[in-house]
ZAMARGU-4260 file (C-alpha; in steps of 0.2 Angstrom, whole numbers, plus 5000, padded with zeros to 4 digits):
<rodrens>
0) 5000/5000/5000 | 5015/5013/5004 | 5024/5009/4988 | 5006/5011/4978 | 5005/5027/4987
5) 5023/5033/4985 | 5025/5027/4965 | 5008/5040/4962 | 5015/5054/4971 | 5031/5052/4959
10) 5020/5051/4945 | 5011/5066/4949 | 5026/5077/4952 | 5036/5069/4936 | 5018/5076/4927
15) 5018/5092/4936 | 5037/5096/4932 | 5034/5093/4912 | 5017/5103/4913 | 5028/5116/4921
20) 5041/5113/4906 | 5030/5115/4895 | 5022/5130/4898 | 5039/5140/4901 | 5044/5133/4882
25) 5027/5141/4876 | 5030/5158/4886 | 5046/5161/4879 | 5047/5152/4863 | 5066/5152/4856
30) 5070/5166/4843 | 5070/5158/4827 | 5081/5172/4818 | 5100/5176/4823 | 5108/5191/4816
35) 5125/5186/4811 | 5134/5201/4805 | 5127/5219/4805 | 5138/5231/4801 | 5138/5243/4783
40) 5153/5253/4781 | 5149/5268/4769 | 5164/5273/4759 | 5157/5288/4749 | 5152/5307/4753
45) 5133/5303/4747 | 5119/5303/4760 | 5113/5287/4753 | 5120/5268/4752 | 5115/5251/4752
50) 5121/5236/4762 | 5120/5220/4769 | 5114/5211/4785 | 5116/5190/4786 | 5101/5183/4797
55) 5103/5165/4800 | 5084/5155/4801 | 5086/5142/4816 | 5067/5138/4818 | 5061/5120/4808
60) 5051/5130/4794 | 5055/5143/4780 | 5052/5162/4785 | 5048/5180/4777 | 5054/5189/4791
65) 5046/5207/4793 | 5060/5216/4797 | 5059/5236/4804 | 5076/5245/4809 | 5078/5261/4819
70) 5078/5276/4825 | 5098/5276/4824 | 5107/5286/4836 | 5125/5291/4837 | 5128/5292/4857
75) 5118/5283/4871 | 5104/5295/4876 | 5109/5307/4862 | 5094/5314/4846 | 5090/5301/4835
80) 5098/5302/4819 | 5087/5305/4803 | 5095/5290/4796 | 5081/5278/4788 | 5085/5260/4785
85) 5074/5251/4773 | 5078/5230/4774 | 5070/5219/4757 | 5060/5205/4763 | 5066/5190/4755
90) 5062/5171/4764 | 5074/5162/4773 | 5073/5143/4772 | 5074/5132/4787 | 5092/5128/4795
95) 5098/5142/4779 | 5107/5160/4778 | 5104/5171/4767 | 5112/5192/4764 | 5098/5204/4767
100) 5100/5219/4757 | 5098/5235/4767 | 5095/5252/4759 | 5100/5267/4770 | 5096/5287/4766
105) 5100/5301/4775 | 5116/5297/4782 | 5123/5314/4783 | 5132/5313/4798 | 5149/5306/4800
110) 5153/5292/4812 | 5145/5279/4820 | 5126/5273/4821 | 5118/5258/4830 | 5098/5255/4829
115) 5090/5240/4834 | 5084/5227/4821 | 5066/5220/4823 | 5055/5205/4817 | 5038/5207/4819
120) 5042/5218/4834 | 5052/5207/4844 | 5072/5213/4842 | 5086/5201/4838 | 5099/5211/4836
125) 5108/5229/4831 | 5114/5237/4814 | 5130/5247/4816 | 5130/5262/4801 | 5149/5270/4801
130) 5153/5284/4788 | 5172/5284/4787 | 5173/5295/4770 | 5161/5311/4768 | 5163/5330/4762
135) 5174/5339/4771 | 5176/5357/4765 | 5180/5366/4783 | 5194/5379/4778 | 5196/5398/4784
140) 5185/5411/4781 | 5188/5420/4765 | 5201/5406/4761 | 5197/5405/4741 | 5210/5390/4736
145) 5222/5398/4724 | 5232/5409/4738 | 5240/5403/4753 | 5231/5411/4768 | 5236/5425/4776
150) 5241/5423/4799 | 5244/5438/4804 | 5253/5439/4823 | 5259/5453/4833 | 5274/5449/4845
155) 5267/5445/4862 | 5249/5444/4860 | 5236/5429/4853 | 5229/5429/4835 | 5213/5421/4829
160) 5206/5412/4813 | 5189/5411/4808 | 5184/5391/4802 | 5170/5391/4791 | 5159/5375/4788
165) 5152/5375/4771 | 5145/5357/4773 | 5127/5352/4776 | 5135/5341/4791 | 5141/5342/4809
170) 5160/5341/4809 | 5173/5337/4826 | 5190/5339/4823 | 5207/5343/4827 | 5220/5356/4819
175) 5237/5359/4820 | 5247/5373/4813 | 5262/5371/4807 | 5281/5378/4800 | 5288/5366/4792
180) 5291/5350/4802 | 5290/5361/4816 | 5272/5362/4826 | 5266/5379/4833 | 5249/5376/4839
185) 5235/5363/4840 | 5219/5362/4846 | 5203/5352/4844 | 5184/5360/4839 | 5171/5346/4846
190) 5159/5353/4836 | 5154/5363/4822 | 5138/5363/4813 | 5133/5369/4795 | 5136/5383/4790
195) 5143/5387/4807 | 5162/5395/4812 | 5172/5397/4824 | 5188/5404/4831 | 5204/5394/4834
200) 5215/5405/4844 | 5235/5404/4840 | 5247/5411/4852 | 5263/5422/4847 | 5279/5418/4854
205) 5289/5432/4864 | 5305/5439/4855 | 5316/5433/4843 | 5304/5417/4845 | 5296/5405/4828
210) 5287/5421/4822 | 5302/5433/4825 | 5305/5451/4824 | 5300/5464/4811 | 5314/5466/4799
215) 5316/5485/4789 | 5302/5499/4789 | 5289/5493/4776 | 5290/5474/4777 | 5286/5460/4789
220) 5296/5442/4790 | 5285/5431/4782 | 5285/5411/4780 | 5278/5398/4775 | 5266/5385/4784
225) 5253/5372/4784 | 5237/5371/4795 | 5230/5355/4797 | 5213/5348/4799 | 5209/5331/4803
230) 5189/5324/4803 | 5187/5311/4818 | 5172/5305/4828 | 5163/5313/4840 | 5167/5311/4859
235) 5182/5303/4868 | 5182/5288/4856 | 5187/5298/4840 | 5202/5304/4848 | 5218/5294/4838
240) 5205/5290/4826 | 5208/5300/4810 | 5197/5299/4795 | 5195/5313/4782 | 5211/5325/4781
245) 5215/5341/4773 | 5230/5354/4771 | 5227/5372/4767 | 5243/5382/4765 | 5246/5398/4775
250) 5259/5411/4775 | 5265/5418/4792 | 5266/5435/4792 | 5278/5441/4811 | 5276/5458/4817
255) 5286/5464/4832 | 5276/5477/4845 | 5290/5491/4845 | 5283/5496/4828 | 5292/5504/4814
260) 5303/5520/4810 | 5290/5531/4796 | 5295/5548/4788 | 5278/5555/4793 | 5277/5572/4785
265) 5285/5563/4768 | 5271/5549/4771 | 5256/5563/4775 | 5258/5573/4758 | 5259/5556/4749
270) 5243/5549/4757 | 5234/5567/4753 | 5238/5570/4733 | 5234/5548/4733 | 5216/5551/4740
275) 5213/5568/4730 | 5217/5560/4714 | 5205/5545/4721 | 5191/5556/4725 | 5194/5566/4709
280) 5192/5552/4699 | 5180/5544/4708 | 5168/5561/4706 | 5172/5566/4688 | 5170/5545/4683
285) 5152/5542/4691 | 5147/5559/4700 | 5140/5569/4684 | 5133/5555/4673 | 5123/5546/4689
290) 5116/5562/4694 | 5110/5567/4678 | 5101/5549/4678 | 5095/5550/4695 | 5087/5567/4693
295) 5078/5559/4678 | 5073/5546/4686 | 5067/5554/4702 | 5057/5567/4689 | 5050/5549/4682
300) 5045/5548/4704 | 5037/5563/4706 | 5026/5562/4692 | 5019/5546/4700 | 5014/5558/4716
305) 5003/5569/4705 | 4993/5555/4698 | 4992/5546/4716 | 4986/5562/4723 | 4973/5562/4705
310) 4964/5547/4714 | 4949/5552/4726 | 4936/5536/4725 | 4951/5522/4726 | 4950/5513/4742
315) 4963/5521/4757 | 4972/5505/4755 | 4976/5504/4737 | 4979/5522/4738 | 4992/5521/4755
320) 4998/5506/4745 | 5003/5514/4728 | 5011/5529/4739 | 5022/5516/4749 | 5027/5509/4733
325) 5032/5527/4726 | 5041/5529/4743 | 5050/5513/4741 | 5056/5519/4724 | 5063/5533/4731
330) 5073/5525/4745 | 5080/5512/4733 | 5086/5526/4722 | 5094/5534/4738 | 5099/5518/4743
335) 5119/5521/4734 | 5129/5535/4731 | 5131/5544/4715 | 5150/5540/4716 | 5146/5521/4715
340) 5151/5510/4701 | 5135/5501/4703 | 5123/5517/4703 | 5117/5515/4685 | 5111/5495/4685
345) 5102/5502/4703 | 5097/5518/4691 | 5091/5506/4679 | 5081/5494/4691 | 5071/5511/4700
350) 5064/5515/4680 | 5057/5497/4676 | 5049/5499/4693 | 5044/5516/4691 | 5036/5510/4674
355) 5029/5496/4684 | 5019/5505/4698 | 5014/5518/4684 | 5006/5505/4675 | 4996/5500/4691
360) 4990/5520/4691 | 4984/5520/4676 | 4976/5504/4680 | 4967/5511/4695 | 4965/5526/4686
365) 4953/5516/4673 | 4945/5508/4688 | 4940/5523/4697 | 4933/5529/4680 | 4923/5514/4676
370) 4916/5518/4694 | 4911/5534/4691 | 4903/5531/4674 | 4891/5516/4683 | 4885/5528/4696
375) 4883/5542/4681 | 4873/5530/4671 | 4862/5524/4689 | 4858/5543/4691 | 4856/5550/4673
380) 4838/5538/4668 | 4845/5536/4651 | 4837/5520/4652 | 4855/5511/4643 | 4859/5502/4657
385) 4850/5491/4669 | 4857/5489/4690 | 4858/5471/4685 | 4870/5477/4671 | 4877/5490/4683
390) 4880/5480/4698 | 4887/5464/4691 | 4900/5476/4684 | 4902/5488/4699 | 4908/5470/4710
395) 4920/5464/4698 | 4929/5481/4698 | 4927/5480/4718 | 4935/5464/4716 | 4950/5470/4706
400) 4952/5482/4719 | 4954/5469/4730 | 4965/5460/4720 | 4977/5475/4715 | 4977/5479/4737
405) 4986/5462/4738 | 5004/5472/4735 | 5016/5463/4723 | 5007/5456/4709 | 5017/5444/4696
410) 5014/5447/4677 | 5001/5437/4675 | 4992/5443/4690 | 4991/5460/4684 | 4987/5455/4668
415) 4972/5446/4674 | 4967/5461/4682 | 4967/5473/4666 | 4958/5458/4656 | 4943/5461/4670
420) 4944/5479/4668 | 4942/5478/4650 | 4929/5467/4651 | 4921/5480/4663 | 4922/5494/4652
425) 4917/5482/4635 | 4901/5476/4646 | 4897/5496/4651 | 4899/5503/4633 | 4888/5491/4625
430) 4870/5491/4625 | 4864/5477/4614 | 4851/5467/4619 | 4855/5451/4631 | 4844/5438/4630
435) 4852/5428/4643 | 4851/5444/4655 | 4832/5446/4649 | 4824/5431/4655 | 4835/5430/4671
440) 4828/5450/4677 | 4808/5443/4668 | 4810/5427/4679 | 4814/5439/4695 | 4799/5450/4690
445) 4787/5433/4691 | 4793/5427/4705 | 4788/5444/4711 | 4771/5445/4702 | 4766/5427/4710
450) 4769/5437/4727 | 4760/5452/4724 | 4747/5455/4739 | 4758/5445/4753 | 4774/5458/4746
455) 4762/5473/4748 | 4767/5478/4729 | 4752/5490/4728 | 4761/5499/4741 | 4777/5501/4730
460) 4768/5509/4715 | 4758/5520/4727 | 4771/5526/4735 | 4781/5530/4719 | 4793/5516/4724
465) 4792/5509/4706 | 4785/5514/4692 | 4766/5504/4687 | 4768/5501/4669 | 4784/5488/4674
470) 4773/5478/4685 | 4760/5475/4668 | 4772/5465/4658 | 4763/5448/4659 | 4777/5440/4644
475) 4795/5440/4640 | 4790/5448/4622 | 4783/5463/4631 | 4799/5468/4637 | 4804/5481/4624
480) 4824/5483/4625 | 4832/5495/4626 | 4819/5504/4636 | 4806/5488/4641 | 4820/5481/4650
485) 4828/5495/4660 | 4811/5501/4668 | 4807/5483/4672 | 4826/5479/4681 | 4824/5492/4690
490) 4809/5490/4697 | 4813/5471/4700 | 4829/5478/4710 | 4821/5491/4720 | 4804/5477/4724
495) 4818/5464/4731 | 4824/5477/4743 | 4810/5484/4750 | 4797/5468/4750 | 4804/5461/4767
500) 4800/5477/4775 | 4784/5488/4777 | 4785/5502/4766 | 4773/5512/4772 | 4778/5511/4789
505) 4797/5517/4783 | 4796/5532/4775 | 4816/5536/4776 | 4817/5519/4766 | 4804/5525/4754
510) 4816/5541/4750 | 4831/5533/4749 | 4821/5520/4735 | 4813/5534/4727 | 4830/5543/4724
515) 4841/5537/4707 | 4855/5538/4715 | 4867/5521/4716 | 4872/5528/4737 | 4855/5530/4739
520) 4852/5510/4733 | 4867/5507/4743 | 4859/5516/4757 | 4840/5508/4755 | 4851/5490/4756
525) 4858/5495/4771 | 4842/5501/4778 | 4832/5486/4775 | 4843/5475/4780 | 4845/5484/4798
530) 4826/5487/4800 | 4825/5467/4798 | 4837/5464/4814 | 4834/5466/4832 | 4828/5486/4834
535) 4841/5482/4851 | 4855/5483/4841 | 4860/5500/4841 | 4857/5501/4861 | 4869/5485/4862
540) 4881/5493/4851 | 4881/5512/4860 | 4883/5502/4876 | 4897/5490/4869 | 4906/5509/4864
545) 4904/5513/4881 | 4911/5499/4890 | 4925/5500/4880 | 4922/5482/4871 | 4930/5484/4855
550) 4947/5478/4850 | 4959/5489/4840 | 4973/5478/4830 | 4985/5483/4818 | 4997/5474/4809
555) 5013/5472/4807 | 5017/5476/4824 | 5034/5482/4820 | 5031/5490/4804 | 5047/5498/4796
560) 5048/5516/4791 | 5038/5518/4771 | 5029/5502/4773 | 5013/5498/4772 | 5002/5496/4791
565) 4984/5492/4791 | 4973/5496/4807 | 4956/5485/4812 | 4943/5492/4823 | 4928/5480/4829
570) 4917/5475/4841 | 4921/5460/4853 | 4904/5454/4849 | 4903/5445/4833 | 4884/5447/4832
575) 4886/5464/4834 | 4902/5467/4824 | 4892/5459/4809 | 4876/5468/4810 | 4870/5481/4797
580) 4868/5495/4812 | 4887/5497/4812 | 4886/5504/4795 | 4879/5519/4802 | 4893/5523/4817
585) 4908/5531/4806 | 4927/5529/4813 | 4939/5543/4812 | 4956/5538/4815 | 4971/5551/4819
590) 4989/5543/4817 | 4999/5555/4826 | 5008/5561/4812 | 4997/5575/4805 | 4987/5561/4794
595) 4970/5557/4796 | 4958/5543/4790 | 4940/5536/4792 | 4933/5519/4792 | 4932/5503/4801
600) 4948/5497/4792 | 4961/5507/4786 | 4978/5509/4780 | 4992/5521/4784 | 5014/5523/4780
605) 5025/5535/4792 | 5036/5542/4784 | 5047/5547/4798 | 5053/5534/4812 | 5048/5535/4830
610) 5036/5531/4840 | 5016/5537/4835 | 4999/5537/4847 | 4986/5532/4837 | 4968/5534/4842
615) 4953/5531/4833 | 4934/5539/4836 | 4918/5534/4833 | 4904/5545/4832 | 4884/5539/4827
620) 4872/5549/4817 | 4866/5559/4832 | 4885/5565/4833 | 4886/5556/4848 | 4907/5550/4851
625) 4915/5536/4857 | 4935/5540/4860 | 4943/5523/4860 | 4960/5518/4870 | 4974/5525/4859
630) 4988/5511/4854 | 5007/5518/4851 | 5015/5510/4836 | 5034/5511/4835 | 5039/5513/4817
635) 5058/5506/4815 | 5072/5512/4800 | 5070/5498/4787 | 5087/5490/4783 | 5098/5506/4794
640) 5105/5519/4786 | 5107/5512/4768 | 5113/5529/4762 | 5128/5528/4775 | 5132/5509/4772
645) 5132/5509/4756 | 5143/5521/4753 | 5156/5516/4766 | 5158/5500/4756 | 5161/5512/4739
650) 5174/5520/4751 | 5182/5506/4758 | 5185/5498/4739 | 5193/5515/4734 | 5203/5516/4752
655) 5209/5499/4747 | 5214/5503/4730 | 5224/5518/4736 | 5233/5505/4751 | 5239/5494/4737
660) 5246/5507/4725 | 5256/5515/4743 | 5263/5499/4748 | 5268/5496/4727 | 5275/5516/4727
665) 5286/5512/4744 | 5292/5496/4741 | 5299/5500/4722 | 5294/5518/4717 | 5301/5530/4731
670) 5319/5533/4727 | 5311/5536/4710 | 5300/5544/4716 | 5312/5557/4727 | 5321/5560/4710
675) 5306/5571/4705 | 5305/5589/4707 | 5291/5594/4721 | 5277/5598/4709 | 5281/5584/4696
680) 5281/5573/4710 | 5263/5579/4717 | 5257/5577/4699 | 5261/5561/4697 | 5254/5556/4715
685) 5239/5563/4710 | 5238/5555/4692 | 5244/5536/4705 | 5225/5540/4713 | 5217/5542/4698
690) 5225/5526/4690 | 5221/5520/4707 | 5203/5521/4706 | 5200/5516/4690 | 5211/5499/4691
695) 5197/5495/4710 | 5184/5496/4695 | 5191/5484/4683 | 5198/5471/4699 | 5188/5473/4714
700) 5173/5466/4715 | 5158/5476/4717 | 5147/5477/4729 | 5128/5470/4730 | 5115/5482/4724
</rodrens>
């Protein structure tokens, strides 16, 4: 009985343990993937390469493994790298290896990269990316390849050159500067990023030391030398390491701090009669025949402000806009001295612009015309022209306004423009008859007519709203054209705006509809529409004036001297912001500057810098006001002072010029020199700055525009 019983406990523990097997097996079942070697070398400068991965297949079937790799990064807790690695998938057989190819991009870095290789989620290994051969184009600043560049060092004190990367990448590196086989300064820059430099301080060694001491008055010791820069990787790995090498030759130019002996008054008079024939010729060569083009083409300018000031019914913002422009041509003609090589191209650029923003004058000039013949032919009853006609044509002019308002406008911008202006002024001047346009006002007037005692019609003709005999026409063949159609257009568009109203009961509407006046249309449309709101409205909005909730805005908020700044008065309350009554509260705006304007929305340019209060007012058709919380705008100088600037740099070239000829004339000419009489001698100095001046034109290069 004791062995039965002890036989089934070992039974029932031998079962338990394999159960227990078992289930650990189907927890953690064994990886059926092994990487076997994961590492691509990239041996080229490109941000893109393709490699290899071997993955070994242990598992008892064939797989397609579903490989994902990344993010990459270069230290441990670093920013991941923008490398992407995109595996093929390609099936393994069981037991079997086989080379995965492996397309990497981005690789702009240098260096090492690790990321970790997944299958379907679960990782089984790391890729290691190392680019051991890339661009590497750091040299010193102003360094252009063909001349050795220039260390200068004073005796005694530390001098500095500026490294430049040019490179898209981040580079670490080390640099040595060298004399020969000789070493006289190292260092090491961790990192510098693109288009990023930095400054690698060289010291100067005391007395007669590797630089030495100055030798005679008007040269230095120079030598030759080597600066080296060697790419490695990043951190305290990469030292020892060198990948990507380069050697930029130098010349080593020794100053010593005592200075040198100098025959002042000899080199005063030379320096004066150099920079008077400079200046001389600088004046006779650009002076006269750039300000004869720049008085022309500031004429060409001021003839722009007379047609500006021409415009009275243009918008305040196209009108502020054409005048910034005009001020924009004027600074850019400023913007370089008359002396300057490179005044005539600028010269040149300020006409096509100037021909440019005339034709957008003239454009707007046609506009306003346009506008003032539709509200002619509203008011004259000639009965040419229906509102229909008059309206559709008054909203695409409104809408070239708009456009035009926009600021710089490409060619075929503006040409779109003037191709809806012409259709404008073709649709205004013709009067044959529109079939199309017929049966759309006829179809109005029925939908009307099928509405004639709920709208009250009776009411119209009563009141002299609209004439009767356009209510009779019962057929489309009854409306006679030119004159049929224009009595029934108009009474179709005065009946649509006054039928959701009572007439009767409105006798100021009734006025504005009896008038032919387009404002007074304008005016009835307004009307209707705010007689169909909430009779509160005006109280909210006198209150909201008084309670100070409006908001004043203005953009840009730094706006630069000449340019263009648009101001934005509304009510906090979008209801009320939106609401017809706040048609009738008129905003008066003061700038500070002397300037006024009115409206809701305005524009405005200061034309002096500094900083301007500007306060707006409202005021409601009982002449009721409503001061609003001034804002102070800051108007800045746009650029600095271009005048300035640019003509130092038209100095500095001339300066330059006259250096180079000095150190020529005392380094070979002055013992000829000497042999002159006095007044030969101050000739030929003054015909040495001419020379001068004309050879910085031909060799140095010029300046941006």
């Amino acid at each position: 009985m004791n062995r039965f019983r002890a036989s089934l406990c070992i039974a029932v523990l031998s079962s338990a343990v394999h159960a227990a097997a078992a289930t650990n097996r189907a927890a953690t079942p064994p990886q059926p993937l092994i990487v076997i070697t994961s590492e691509i070398v990239i041996a080229s400068d490109t941000p893109a390469a393709t490699g290899t991965i071997t993955l070994q297949n242990n598992s008892k079937k064939d797989i397609t493994p579903q490989l994902t790799i990344g993010p990459f990064f270069a230290d441990p807790g670093g920013e991941p790298l923008p490398i992407v690695a995109k595996p093929t998938a390609k099936l393994i057989k069981k037991g079997m290896t086989e080379l995965i190819a492996v397309e990497l991009s981005n690789v702009t870095e240098p260096g090492r990269a690790k990321a970790e290789i997944r299958n379907d989620a679960a990782p089984i290994g790391e890729l290691h990316v190392l680019k051991r051969v890339f661009a590497f184009n750091v040299a010193p600043l102003g360094f252009d390849g063909k001349q050795p560049f220039l260390i200068h060092q004073i005796q005694g004190q530390r001098s500095s050159v500026t490294l430049l990367n040019p490179d898209p990448m981040t580079h670490s590196f080390v640099w040595s500067l060298r004399e020969g086989s000789r070493e006289l300064a190292r260092g090491r820059v961790p990192l510098l990023r693109p288009n990023a430099t930095v400054d690698i301080d060289i010291p100067r060694e005391p007395g007669d030391g590797v630089l030495g001491w100055l030798e005679g008055t008007l040269q230095a010791p120079q030598a030759p030398g080597t600066l080296l820069l060697r790419a490695v990787p990043r951190g305290p790995a990469g030292i020892g390491e060198y990948w990507v090498s380069k050697e930029i030759p130098v010349q080593l130019q020794r100053t010593t701090g005592e200075g040198a002996r100098r025959d002042f008054p000899q080199m005063g008079l030379i320096l004066i009669f150099l920079f008077l024939g400079g200046i001389t010729s600088l004046y006779l060569t650009y002076w006269v025949p750039n300000m004869l083009k720049k008085n022309d083409v500031r004429g060409e300018i001021e003839d722009l402000t007379q047609k500006i000031h021409q415009l009275r019914l243009t918008p305040s913002t196209l009108r502020v806009l054409l005048s910034v422009r005009r001020n924009q041509l004027r600074a850019l003609l400023d913007s370089r001295a008359v002396t300057s090589l490179d005044f005539p191209p600028l010269a040149a650029e300020c006409l096509q612009q100037v021909k440019t923003l005339e034709r957008l004058i003239e454009l707007t000039q046609r506009i306003e015309f346009l506008l003032i013949d539709i509200e002619r032919e509203w008011e004259s009853g000639a009965m040419r022209l229906g509102p229909t006609i008059l309206q559709r044509n008054r909203r695409l002019l409104q809408k070239s306004v708009e456009r035009l308002e926009q600021g710089q406008l490409t060619e075929d911008e503006l040409r779109a423009v003037e191709t809806a202006v012409d259709q404008a002024k073709q649709s205004l001047g013709a009067a044959a008859e529109d079939p199309k346009l017929t049966q759309e006002v006829f179809t109005r007037a029925q939908n009307l007519q099928k509405r004639k005692t709920a709208l009250k019609l009776d009411e119209l003709v009563e009141s002299a709203v609209v004439m009767a005999p356009a209510l009779e026409v019962t057929k489309i063949e009854d409306v006679g054209w030119p004159v049929g159609f224009w009595k029934l257009d108009y009474a179709v568009t005065k009946m649509e705006v006054a039928v959701s109203v009572p007439v009767s009961a409105q006798p100021e509407l009734v006025k504005l509809l009896r008038t032919h006046s387009l404002d007074a249309y304008l005016e009835a449309v307004r009307l209707a529409r705010q007689l169909r709101e909430d009779p509160g409205v005006p109280g909210q909005l006198e209150q909201a004036f008084k309670d100070k909730k409006v908001r004043l805005s203005f953009h840009p908020i730094r706006p630069a001297l000449n340019s263009l700044v648009t101001f934005e008065l509304d009510v906090t309350d979008p209801a009320l912001n939106a609401s017809a009554a706040i048609q009738t509260i008129s905003c008066h705006w003061s700038f500070g500057d002397g300037y006024h304007a009115d409206g809701w929305r305005v524009s405005h340019y200061f034309a002096r810098s500094g900083k301007f209060s500007v306060t707006p007012t409202l005021t409601d058709r009982d002449n009721h006001q409503f001061p609003i919380d001034p804002v102070t705008v800051t108007v800045e100088k746009a650029g600095g002072d271009l005048i300035g600037a640019r003509t130092r740099i038209e100095w500095i070239r001339l300066m330059v010029a006259l250096f180079v000829v000095l150190l020529g004339l005392l380094a070979g000419a002055k013992e000829q020199l000497a042999k002159l009489d006095f007044v030969t001698g101050l000739v030929a100095l003054f015909a040495l700055g001419v020379g001068a001046d004309q050879i910085k034109n031909l060799l140095a290069p010029r300046t941006d525009k």
